[in-house]
Structure formats: structure tokens, C-alpha cells
C-alpha positions as CSV (number, residue, x, y, z in Angstrom):
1,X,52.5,35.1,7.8
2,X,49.1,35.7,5.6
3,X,51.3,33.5,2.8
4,X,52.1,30.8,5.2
5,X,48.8,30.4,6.3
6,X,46.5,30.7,2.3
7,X,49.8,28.3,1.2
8,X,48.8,25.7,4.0
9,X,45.5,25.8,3.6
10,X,45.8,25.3,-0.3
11,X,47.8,22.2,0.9
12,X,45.7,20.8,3.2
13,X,42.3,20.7,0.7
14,X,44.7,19.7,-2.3
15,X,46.9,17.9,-1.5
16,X,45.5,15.4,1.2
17,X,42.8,14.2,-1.2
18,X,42.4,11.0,-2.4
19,X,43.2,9.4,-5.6
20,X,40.1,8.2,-7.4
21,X,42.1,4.0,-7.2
22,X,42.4,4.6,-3.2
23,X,38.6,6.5,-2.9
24,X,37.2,3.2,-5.4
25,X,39.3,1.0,-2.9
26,X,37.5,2.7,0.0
27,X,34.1,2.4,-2.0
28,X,34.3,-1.2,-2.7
29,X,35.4,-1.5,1.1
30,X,32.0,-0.1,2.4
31,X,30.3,-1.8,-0.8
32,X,27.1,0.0,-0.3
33,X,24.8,2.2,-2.7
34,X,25.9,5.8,-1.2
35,X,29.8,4.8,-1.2
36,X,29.8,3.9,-5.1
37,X,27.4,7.1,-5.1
38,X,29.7,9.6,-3.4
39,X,32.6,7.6,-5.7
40,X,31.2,8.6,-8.9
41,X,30.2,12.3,-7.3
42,X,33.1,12.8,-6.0
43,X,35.7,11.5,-8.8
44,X,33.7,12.3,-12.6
45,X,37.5,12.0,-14.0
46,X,38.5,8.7,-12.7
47,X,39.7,6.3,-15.5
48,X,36.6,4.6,-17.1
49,X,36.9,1.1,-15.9
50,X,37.1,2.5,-12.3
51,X,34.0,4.4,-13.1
52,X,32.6,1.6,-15.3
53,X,33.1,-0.9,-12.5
54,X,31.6,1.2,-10.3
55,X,28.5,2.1,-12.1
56,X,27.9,-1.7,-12.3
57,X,28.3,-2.0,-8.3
58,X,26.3,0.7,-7.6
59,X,23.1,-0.8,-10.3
60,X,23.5,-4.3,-8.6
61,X,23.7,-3.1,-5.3
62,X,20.8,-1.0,-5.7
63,X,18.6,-3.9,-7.9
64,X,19.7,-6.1,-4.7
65,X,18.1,-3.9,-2.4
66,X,14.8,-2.9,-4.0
67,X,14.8,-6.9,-5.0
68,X,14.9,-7.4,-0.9
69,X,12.2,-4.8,0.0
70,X,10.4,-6.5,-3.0
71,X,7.5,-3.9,-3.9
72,X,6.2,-2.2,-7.2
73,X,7.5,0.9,-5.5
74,X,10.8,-0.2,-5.0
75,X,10.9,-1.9,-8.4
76,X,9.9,1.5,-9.5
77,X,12.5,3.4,-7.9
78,X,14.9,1.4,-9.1
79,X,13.6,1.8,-12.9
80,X,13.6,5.7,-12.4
81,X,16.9,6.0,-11.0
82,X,18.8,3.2,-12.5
């Protein structure tokens, strides 16, 4: 019973996750800053041009929005994060 029940759970953290092509698709969906975040977080092995594209998303995405608040400060930010 014990083995039943460690053998699901194994299954349901392992084997339900997503691929790091359906969890980019689902990033590029949302197309925000903490979705091409939590992309790159979650998924450090995807192939590079997943990873490549996404890092360029993530940069323009985030210039957009410090270009929109339009402060030294969020100029700034941008230049220490980015």
C-alpha cells in the first residue's frame, strides 16, 4: 500500500510536468515579464533558442515597461537587472 502510494506520488510531481516547448508556449501566451521569468527559472535546460528567445522577450518586455513608467528609476532598474 506504502508502494502504491510513494509510486503515485513520484508520478504525479514527475510525470505531469510540463515540457519546456508547452511551458514557452504558455509563457509567450501570458507574454509578460514574470511568465518569461518563471520560464527561464523554471526550465535552465530548455534548448537554447527557447531560452534565447525568451531572454529577448523578457529584456523587451521589461525595457517596454520601465520605457512606459518613463523615470531615471525605472531606467535604472532596468540597467541593473537587464
Amino acid at each position: 500500500m506504502i508502494k502504491t502510494i510513494s509510486l503515485l506520488l513520484v508520478l504525479l510531481l514527475f510525470g505531469c510536468s510540463k515540457s519546456p516547448e508547452e511551458a514557452f508556449k504558455n509563457a509567450k501566451k501570458d507574454n509578460t515579464v514574470s511568465s518569461y521569468k518563471d520560464f527561464l527559472e523554471d526550465y535552465p535546460e530548455a534548448p537554447a533558442k527557447l531560452k534565447d528567445d525568451a531572454t529577448k522577450t523578457l529584456h523587451r518586455l521589461a525595457y517596454s515597461e520601465a520605457k512606459k513608467i518613463n523615470s531615471i528609476e525605472s531606467y535604472n532598474n532596468y540597467d541593473n537587472e537587464y
